[in-house]
Every structure is written in C-alpha cells, then in structure tokens.
Wavefront OBJ file of the C-alpha trace (Angstrom):
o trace
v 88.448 51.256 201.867
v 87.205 54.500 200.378
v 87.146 56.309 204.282
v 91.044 54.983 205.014
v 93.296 57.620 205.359
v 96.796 56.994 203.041
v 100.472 58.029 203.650
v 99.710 60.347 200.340
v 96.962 61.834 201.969
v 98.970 62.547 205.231
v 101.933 63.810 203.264
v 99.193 66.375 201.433
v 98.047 67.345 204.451
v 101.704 67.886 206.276
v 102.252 70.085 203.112
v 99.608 72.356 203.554
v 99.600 72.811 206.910
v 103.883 73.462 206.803
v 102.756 75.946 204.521
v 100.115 77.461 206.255
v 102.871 77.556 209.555
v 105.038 79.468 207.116
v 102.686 81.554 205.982
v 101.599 83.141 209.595
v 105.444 83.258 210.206
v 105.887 85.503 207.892
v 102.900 87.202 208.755
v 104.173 87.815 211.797
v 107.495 88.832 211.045
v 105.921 91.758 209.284
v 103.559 92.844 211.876
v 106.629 92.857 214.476
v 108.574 94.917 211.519
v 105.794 97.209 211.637
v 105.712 97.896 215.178
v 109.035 97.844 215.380
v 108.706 100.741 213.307
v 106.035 102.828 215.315
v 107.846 102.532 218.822
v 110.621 104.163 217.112
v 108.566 106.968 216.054
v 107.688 107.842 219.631
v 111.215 108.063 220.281
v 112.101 110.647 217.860
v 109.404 112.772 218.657
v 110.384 112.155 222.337
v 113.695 113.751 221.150
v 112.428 116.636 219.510
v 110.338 117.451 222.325
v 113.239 117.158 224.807
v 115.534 119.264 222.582
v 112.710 122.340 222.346
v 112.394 121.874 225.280
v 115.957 122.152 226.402
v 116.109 125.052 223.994
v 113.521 126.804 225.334
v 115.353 126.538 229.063
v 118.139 127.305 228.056
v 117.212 130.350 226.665
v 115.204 131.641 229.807
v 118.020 130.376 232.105
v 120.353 132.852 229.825
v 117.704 135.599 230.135
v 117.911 134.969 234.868
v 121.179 135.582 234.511
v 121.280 138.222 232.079
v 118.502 139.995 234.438
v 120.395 139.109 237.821
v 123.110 140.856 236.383
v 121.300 143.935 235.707
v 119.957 143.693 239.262
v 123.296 143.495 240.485
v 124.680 146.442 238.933
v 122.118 148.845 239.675
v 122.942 147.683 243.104
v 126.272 148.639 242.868
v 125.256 152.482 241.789
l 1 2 3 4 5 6 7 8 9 10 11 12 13 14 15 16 17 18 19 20 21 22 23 24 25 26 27 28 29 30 31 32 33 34 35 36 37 38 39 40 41 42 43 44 45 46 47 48 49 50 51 52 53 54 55 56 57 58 59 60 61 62 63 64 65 66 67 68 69 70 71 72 73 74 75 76 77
C-alpha cells in the first residue's frame, strides 16, 4: 500500500504544478513587457532619424532655391 498513489497526493501535486503554470505566466508576461519595450525604442530613434533627416532636406532644398534664384537674376542683368 506504501507505492499507491492518494487523492492527497494528487491534490499536492495539482498544487504545485498550478503554481509552477502561474509562475512561467508571469514569467512571460514580463519578458513580452520587456520587448514590448525595446521595439518601441527602435521607433523613436526611427523618428529622430527621419526628422534630421527631414531637417537636413529641408534646409538644402531652401538653399536650390535660394541659389536658382540668384541664377535667375544674374540672368536677367
């Protein structure tokens, strides 16, 4: 009778493995925060990048025209 398995036993063992489920859950649910976390950093350095850059076009876009107007009035004279 010693190797029989009881309800008790069964119970115990429901218990631990319930909280071992919960455990990795949660595990989980933290390493999905965390990444949830760096694919946002990408972003916003995405966005910085984009605005320099946008910045930096705008600005030599201002200086063609600036130039092409200069080119145009020495045409003129």
């Amino acid at each position: 009778m010693g190797d029989e398995v009881t309800k008790k036993d069964l119970n115990s063992l429901q218990g631990y493995v319930n909280k071992q489920i919960k455990d990795i859950e949660g595990r989980i649910k933290k390493a999905e925060d965390n990444i949830s976390v760096l694919q946002d950093v990408p972003t916003k350095q995405d966005e910085a990048i984009s605005k320099l850059l946008m910045d930096i076009t705008d600005n030599h876009q201002k200086q063609i025209w600036a130039l092409r107007d200069e080119i145009a009035a020495m045409k003129k004279k």
